[in-house]
C-alpha positions as CSV (number, residue, x, y, z in Angstrom):
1,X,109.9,-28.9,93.4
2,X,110.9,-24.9,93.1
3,X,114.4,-26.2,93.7
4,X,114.7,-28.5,91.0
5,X,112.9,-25.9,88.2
6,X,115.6,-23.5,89.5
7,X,117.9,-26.3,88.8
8,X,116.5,-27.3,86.2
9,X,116.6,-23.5,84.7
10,X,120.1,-22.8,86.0
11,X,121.2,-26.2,83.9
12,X,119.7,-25.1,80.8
13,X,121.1,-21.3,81.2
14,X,124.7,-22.4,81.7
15,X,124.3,-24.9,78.6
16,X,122.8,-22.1,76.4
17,X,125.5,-19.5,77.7
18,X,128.3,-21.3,75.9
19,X,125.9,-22.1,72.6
20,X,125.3,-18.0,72.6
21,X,128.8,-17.3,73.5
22,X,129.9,-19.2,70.4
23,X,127.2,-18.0,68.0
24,X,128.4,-14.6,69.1
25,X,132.0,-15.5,68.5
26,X,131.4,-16.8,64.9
27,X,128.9,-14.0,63.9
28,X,132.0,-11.3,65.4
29,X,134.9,-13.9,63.7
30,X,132.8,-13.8,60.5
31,X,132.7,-9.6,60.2
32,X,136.2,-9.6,61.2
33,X,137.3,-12.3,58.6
34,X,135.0,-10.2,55.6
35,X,136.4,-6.5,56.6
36,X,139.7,-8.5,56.4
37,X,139.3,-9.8,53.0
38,X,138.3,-6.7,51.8
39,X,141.3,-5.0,52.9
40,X,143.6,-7.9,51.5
41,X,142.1,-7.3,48.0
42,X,142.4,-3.8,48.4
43,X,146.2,-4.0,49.4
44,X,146.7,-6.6,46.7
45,X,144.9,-4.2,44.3
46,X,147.2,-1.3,45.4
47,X,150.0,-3.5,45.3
48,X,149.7,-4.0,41.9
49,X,148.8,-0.7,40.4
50,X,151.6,0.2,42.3
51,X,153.8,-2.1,40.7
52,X,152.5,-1.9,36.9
53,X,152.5,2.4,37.1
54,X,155.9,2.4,38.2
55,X,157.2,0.1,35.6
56,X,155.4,2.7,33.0
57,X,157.2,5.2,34.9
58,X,160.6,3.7,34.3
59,X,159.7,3.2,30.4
60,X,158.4,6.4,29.8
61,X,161.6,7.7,31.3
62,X,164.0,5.8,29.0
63,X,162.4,6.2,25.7
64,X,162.2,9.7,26.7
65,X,165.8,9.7,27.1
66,X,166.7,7.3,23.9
67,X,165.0,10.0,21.9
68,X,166.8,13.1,23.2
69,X,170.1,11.4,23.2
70,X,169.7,9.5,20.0
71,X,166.8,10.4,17.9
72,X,166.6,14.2,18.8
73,X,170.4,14.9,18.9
74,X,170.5,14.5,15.5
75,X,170.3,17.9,13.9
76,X,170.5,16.7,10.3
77,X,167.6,17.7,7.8
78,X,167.9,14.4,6.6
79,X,166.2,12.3,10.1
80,X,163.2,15.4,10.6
81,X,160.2,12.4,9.9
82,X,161.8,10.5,12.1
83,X,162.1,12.4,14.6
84,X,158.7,13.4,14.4
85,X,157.5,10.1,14.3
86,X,159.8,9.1,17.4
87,X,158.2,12.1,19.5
88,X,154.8,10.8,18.2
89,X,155.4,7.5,19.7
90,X,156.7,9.2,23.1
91,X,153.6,11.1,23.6
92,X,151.3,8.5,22.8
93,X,152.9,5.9,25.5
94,X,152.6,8.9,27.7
95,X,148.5,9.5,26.9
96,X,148.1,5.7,27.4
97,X,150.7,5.8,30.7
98,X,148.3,9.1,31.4
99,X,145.1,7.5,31.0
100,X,145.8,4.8,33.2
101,X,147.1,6.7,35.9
102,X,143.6,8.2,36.0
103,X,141.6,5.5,36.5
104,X,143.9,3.6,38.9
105,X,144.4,6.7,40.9
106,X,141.4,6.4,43.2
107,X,143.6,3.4,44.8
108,X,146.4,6.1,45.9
109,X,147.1,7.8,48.4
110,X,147.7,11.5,48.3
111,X,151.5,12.3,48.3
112,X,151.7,9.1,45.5
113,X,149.0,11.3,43.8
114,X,151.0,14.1,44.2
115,X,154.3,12.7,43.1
116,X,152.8,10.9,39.4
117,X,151.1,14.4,38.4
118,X,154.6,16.0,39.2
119,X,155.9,13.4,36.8
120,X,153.2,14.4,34.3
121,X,153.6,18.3,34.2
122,X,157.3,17.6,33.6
123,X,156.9,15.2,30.9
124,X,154.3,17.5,29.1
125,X,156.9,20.2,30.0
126,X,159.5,18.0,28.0
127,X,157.7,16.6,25.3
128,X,156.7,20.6,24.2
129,X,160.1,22.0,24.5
130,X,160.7,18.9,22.1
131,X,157.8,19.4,20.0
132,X,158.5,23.3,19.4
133,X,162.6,22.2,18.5
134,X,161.1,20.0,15.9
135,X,158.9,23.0,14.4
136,X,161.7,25.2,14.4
137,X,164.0,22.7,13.1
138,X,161.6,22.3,10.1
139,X,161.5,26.1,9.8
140,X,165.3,26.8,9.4
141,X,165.7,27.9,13.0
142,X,168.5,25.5,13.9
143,X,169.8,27.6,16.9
144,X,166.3,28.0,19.0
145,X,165.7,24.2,17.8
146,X,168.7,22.9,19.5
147,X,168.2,25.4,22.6
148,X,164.7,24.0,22.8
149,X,166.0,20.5,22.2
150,X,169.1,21.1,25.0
151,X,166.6,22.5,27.7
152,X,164.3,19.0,27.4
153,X,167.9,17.6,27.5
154,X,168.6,18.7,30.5
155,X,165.0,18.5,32.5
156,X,165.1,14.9,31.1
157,X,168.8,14.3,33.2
158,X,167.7,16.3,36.1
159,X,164.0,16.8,36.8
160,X,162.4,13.9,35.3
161,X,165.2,11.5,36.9
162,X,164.7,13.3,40.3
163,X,160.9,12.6,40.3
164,X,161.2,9.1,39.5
165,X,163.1,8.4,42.7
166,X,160.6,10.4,44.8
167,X,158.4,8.2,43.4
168,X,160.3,5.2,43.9
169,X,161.1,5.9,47.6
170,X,156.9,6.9,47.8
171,X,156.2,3.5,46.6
172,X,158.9,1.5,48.8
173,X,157.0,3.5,51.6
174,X,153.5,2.0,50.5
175,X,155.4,-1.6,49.7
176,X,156.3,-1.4,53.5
């Protein structure tokens, strides 16, 4: 009789062993499958910031560059409120581009961080230079208007251009 309650016993242990060994496996799979999700929706989150802050990037950089080629060039007394109203445009797609980088920023990483407020500090750089030429322009100063106007000219070819493929090379590292 003790042999056949061991038996008994050892029958019931091996059939429970596979029933725990399988609860086991789909409490683990279930974690694995939910910390996994997470990071999906995180990556897919990233993904997209990354995607809509470049493309601000890239507009903020050519209607930076339409006004000091076009818009700004033009020294003539005759375009001033335009030009003002131009730069006014500029700076407020850059506040808005500005704003959002600040609340999407928790989602990147440091250099990206990095990188955007390099971006920032030269576009605030650039739009003063431009603001001060338009001030002087309006003041008679035509001279320090167009050396103001010619520097922004200049950090818009060289600087600004330069840290939006920093950037871009930054986010093709992330994309990868």
């Amino acid at each position: 009789m003790a042999s056949s309650t061991q038996e008994t016993i050892t029958q019931i242990i091996f059939g429970i062993l596979p029933i725990i060994g399988t609860v086991i496996g789909l409490i683990v799979g279930y974690f694995i499958a939910r910390k996994r999700y997470a990071f999906e929706k995180i990556y897919e989150q990233k993904l997209m910031c990354l995607k809509d802050l470049y493309e601000q990037v890239v507009n903020l950089e050519f209607i930076l560059k339409k006004y000091v080629h076009f818009i700004g060039a033009d020294m003539k007394k005759e375009v001033m409120d335009e030009r003002i109203k131009s730069l006014n445009e500029v700076k407020d797609n850059f506040q808005k581009f500005q704003h959002k980088f600040w609340r999407e920023e928790i989602l990147l990483d440091k250099k990206t961080v990095e990188i955007i407020n390099n971006f920032l500090t030269k576009y605030i750089e650039i739009t003063s230079k431009l603001t001060v030429s338009n001030i002087q322009h309006q003041q008679g100063d035509l001279k320090e208007s167009f050396d103001n106007w010619d520097k922004s000219f200049g950090l818009v070819k060289s600087d600004l251009s330069e840290i939006k493929d920093r950037l871009k090379k930054e986010f093709r590292k992330t994309l990868n």
